[in-house]
C-alpha positions as CSV (number, residue, x, y, z in Angstrom):
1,X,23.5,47.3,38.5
2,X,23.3,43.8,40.0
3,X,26.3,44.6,42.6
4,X,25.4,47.9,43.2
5,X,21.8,46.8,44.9
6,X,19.9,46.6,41.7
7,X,19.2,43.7,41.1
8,X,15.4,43.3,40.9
9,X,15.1,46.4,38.7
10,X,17.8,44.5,36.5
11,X,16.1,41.3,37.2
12,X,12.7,42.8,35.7
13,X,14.3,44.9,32.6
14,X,16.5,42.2,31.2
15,X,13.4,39.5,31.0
16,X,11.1,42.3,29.5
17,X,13.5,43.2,27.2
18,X,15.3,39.9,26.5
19,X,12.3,37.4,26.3
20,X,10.7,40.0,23.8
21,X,14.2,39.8,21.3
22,X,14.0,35.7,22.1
23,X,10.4,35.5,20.4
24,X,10.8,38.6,17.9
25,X,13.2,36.1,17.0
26,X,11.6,32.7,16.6
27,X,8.7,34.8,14.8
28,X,11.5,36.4,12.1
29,X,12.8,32.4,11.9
30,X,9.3,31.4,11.2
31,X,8.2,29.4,14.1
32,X,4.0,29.9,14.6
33,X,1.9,28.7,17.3
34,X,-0.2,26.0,16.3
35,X,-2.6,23.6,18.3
36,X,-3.6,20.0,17.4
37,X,-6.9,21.7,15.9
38,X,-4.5,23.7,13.4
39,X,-2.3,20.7,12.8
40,X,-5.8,18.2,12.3
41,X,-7.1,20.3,9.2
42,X,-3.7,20.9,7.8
43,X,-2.9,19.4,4.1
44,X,-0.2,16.7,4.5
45,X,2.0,18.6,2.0
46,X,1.6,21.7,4.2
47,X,1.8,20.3,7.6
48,X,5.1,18.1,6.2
49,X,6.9,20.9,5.4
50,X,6.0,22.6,8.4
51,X,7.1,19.8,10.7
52,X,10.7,19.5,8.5
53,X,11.1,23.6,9.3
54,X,10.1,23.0,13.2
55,X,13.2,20.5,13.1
56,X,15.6,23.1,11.7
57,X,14.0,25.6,14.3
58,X,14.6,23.3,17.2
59,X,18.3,23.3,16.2
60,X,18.8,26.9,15.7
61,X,16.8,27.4,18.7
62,X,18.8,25.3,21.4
63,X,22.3,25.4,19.7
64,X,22.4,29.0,19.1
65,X,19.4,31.3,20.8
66,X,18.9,29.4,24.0
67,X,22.7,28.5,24.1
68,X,23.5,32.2,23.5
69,X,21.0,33.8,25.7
70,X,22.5,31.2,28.3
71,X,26.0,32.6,28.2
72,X,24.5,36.9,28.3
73,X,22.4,36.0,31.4
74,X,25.5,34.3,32.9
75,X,28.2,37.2,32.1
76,X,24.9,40.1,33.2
77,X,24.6,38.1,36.3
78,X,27.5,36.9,37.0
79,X,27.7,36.1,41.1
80,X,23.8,36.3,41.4
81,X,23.1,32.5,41.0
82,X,19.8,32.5,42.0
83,X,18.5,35.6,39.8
84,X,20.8,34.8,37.1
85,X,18.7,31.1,36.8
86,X,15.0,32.3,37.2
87,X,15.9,35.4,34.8
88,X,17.4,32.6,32.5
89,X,14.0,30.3,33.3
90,X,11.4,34.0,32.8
91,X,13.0,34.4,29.7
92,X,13.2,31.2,27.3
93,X,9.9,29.6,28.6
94,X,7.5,31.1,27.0
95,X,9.6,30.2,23.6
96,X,10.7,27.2,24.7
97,X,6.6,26.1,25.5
98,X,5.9,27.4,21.8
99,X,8.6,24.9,20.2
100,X,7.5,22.0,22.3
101,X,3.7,23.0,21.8
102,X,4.2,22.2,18.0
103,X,5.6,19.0,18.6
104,X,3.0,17.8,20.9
105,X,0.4,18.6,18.2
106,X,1.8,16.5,15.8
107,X,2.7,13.4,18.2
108,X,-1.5,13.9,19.8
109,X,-2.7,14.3,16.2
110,X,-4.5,11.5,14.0
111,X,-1.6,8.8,13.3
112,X,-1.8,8.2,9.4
113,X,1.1,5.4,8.0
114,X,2.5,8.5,6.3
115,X,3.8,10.0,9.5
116,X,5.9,7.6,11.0
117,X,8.8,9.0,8.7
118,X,8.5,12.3,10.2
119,X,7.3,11.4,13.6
120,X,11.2,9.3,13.6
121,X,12.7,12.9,12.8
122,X,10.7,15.0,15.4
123,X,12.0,11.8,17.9
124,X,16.0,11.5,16.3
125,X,16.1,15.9,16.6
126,X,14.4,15.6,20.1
127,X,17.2,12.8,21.0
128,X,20.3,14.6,19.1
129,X,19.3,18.2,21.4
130,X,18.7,16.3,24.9
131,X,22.2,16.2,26.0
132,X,22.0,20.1,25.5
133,X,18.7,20.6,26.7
134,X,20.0,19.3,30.1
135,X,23.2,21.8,30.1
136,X,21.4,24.6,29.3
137,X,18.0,24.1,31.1
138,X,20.4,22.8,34.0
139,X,18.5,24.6,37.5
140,X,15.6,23.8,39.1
141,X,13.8,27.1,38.0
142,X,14.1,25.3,34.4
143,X,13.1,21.9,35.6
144,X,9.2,22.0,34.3
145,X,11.1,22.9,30.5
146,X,13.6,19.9,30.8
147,X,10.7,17.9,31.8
148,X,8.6,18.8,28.9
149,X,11.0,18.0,26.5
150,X,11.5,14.3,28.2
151,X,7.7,14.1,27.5
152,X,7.6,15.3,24.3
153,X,10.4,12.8,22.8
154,X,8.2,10.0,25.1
155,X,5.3,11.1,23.4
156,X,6.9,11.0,19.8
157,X,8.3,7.4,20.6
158,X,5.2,6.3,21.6
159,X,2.8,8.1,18.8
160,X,5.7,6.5,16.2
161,X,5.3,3.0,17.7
162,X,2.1,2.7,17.8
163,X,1.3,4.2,14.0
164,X,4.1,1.3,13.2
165,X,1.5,-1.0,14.7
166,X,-1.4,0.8,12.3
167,X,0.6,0.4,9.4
168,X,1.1,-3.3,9.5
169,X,-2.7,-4.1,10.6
170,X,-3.4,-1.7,7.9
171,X,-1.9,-3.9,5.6
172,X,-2.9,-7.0,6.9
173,X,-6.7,-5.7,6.2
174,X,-5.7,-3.8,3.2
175,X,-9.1,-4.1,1.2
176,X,-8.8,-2.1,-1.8
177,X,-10.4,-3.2,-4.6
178,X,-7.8,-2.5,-7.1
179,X,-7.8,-5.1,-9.6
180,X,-4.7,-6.4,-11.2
181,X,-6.1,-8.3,-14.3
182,X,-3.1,-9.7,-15.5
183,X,-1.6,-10.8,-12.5
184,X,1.2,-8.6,-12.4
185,X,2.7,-7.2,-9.1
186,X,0.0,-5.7,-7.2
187,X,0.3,-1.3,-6.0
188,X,0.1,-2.5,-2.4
189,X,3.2,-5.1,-3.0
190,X,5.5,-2.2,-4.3
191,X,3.9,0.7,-1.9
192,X,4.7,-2.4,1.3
193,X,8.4,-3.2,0.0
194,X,9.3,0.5,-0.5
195,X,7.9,2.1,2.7
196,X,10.0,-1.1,4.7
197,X,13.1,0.3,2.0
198,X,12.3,4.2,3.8
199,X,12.3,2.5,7.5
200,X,15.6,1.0,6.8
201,X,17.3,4.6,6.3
202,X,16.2,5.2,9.6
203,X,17.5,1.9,11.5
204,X,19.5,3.0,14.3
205,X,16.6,5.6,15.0
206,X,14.1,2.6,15.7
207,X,15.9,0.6,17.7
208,X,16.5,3.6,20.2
209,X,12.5,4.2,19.9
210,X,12.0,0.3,20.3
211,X,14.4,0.5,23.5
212,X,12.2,3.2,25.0
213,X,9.5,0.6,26.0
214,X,11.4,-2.8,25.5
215,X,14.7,-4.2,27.1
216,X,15.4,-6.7,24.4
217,X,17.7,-6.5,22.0
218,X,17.3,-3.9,19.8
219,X,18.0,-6.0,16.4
220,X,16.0,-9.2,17.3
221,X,13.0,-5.9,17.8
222,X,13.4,-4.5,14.4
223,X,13.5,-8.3,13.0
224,X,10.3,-9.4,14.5
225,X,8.8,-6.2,13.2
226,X,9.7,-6.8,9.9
227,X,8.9,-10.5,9.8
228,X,5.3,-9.2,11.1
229,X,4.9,-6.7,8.0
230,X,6.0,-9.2,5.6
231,X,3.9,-12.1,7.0
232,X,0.7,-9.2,7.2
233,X,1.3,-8.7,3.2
234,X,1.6,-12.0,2.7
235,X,-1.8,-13.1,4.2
236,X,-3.1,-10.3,2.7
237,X,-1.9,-10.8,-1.0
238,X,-3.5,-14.9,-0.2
239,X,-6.7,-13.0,-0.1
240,X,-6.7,-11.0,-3.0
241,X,-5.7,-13.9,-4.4
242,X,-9.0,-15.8,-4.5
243,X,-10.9,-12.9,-6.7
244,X,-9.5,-14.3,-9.9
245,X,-12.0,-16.9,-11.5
246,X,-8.8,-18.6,-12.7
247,X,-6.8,-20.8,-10.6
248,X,-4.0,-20.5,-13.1
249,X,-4.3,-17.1,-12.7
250,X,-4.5,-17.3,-9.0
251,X,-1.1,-19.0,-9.0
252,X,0.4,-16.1,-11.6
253,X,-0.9,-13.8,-9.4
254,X,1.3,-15.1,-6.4
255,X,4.7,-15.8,-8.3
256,X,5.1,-12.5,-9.7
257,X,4.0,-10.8,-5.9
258,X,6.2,-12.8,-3.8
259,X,9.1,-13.0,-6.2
260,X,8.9,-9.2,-6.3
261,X,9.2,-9.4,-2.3
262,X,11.9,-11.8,-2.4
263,X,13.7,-9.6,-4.7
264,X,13.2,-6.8,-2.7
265,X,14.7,-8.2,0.6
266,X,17.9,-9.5,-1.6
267,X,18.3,-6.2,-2.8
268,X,18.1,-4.4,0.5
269,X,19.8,-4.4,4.1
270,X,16.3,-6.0,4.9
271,X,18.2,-9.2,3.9
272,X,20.7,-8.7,6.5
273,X,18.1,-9.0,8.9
274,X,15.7,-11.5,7.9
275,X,18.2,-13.6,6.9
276,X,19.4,-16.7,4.4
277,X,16.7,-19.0,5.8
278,X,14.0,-16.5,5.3
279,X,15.2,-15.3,1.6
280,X,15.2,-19.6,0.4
281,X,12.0,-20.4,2.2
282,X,10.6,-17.4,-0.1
283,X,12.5,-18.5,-3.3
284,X,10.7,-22.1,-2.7
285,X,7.5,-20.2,-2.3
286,X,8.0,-18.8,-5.9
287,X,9.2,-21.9,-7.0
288,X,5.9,-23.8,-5.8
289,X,3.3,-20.9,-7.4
290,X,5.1,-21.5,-10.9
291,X,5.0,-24.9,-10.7
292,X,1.3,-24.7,-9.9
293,X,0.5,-22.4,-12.5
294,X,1.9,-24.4,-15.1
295,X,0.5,-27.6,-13.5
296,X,-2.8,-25.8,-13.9
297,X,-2.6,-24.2,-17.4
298,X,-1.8,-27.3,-19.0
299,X,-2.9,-30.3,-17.3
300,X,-6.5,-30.7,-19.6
301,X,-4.5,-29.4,-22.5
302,X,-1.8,-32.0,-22.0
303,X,-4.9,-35.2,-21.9
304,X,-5.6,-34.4,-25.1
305,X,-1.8,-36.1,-26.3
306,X,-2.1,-39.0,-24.1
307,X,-3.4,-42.2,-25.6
308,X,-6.0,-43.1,-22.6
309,X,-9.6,-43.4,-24.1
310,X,-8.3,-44.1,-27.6
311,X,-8.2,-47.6,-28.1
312,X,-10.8,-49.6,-30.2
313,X,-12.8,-52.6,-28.6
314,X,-9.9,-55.0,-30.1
315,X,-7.2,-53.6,-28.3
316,X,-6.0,-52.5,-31.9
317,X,-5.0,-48.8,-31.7
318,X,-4.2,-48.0,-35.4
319,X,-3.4,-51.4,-37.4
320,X,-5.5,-51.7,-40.2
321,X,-6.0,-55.5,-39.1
322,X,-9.2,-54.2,-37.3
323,X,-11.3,-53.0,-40.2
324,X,-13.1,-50.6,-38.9
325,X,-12.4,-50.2,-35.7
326,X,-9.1,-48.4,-37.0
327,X,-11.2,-46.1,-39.0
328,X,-12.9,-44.6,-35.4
329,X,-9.2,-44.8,-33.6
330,X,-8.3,-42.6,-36.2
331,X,-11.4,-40.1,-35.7
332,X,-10.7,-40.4,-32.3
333,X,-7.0,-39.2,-32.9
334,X,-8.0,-36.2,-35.2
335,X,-11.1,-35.1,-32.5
336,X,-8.3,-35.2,-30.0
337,X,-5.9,-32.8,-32.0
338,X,-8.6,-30.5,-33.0
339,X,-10.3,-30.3,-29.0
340,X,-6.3,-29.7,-28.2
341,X,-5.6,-26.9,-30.9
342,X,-9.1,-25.1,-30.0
343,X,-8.0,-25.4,-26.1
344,X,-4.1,-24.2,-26.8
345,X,-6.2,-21.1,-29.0
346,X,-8.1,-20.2,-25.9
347,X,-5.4,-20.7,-23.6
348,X,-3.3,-18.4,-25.9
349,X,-5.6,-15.9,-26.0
350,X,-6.2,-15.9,-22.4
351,X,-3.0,-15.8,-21.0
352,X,-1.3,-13.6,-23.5
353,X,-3.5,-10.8,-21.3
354,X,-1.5,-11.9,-18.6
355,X,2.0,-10.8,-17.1
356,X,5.5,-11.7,-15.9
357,X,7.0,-8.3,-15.0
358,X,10.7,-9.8,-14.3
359,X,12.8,-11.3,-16.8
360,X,14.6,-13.1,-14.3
361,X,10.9,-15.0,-13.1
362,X,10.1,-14.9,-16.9
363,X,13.1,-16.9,-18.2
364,X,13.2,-19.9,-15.3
């Protein structure tokens, strides 16, 4: 038909026909059309799951339907350029704005700390498919599509850098009230360490996105982010800190959270990048805490044993040379050890309440 003079009753058939198969078949895949309003009063459950099926659509979409509908209009058209590219353009943009439309909800919807991890999935999928997006959306009748996609994985960058920047001031101001009464590591400490643990599985992913809007190096970016987060829980764990009545406790309260950090980072690539120096600075960090703590627990306890405040007007401590003077020395000895054994008793009972999760912390 297109060589025998046909071509604009081609031109109109194949878009009616073929742009209606194109979305009969992103509906039968599953993809819906769904605006920031839809996305906002989503559960997180919900809208997760819908965001990791978007990313499988995407693939199917560009590897196989647009890739495939690419090579009929090529072989239906074949020496019509320019029909061949605005049939190719009529048909996949309507399908093409649908995909895109979903992922511009999500990067213009409420940023929560939560959807950085998928907001660096919608941005690696967006990267992975750009090389094809630009073969296959290659003429200028397709130029508005290739743009929005540019956009899009712009947008995404920019959404996922900037909930990075909410999750560290979030943590930083964190001011839950959650009380940890026996000193033990506190549920923002662990929630911190493993959510930095998750952002490490997706390393090479952030410094891409950090590239997007800096020209520094990409490692020294992801380091100074780090640092930030881990100096941000620091100050913030310093703060909850000062609830506890008891200075001792205080101190416990510090070991056991900054040893679990320091643990952490040992344990993790997170050690590669902050490096030795930061990991022994840390360690001595612990170290001064514990030695605090114990400093604190039993410095009264520990007057009680010296022998300042026990000798008689003589000079004579215990002789019996001193009459009676030996007799109060003696008192005075016995008044000691009972004030020491009713202070160890309360100290016991006090701090048995309390906690050193790691053996490791517990046995130094």
């Amino acid at each position: 038909m297109a060589h025998a003079g046909h071509q604009q009753q081609l031109f109109t058939i194949y878009r009616e026909i073929r742009a209606a198969i194109l979305e009969q078949s992103l509906r039968k895949l599953g993809v819906e059309k769904l605006t920031k309003d839809d996305v906002q009063r989503m559960q997180w459950e919900v809208l997760e799951a819908k965001i990791g099926n978007w990313i499988h659509f995407m693939r199917i979409a560009v590897k196989l339907l647009f890739a495939g509908e690419r090579k009929v209009c090529d072989q239906i058209f074949e020496g019509v350029d320019s029909l061949r590219e605005q049939c190719f353009a009529d048909v996949t943009e309507s399908c093409v704005a649908v995909l895109l439309s979903f992922g511009e909800a999500i990067a213009k919807s409420k940023r929560s700390p939560e959807k950085l991890f998928v907001l660096l999935d919608m941005y690696e999928i967006m990267r992975e498919l750009q090389p094809e997006m630009e073969s296959i959306f290659e003429s200028k009748y397709c130029m508005e599509m290739r743009e929005s996609a540019v956009v899009l994985t712009k947008r995404l960058a920019q959404t996922a850098q900037e909930t990075f920047g909410d999750f560290e001031e979030a943590v930083e101001k964190d001011a839950t009230k959650t009380a940890v009464l026996d000193g033990t590591v506190h549920p923002l400490t662990s929630y911190v360490i493993n959510y930095v643990k998750f952002l490490f599985d997706y390393q090479s992913t952030l410094k891409q996105l950090f590239q997007e809007f800096d020209e520094g190096d990409a490692d020294s970016l992801l380091t100074s982010v780090t640092t930030r987060i881990m100096q941000a829980l620091q100050t913030n764990l310093d703060g909850k800190s000062k609830q506890y009545k008891d200075p001792a406790l205080t101190q416990l309260f510090l070991m056991n959270n900054i040893h679990y950090i320091v643990r952490s980072v040992r344990r993790s690539e997170a050690k590669d990048l902050l490096g030795d120096d930061w990991v022994q600075i840390h360690r001595r960090i612990v170290q001064q805490h514990a030695n605090q703590y114990k400093r604190i627990s039993w410095s009264k306890i520990l007057q009680c044993l010296t022998i300042q405040g026990l000798s008689s007007s003589s000079g004579n401590q215990f002789g019996g040379d001193s009459g009676g003077n030996s007799g109060v020395s003696r008192a005075m000895v016995k008044e000691r050890f009972r004030t020491f054994n009713i202070q160890f008793e309360e100290l016991h009972q006090r701090q048995s309440q309390w906690t050193v999760p790691d053996s490791e912390l517990r046995e130094s």
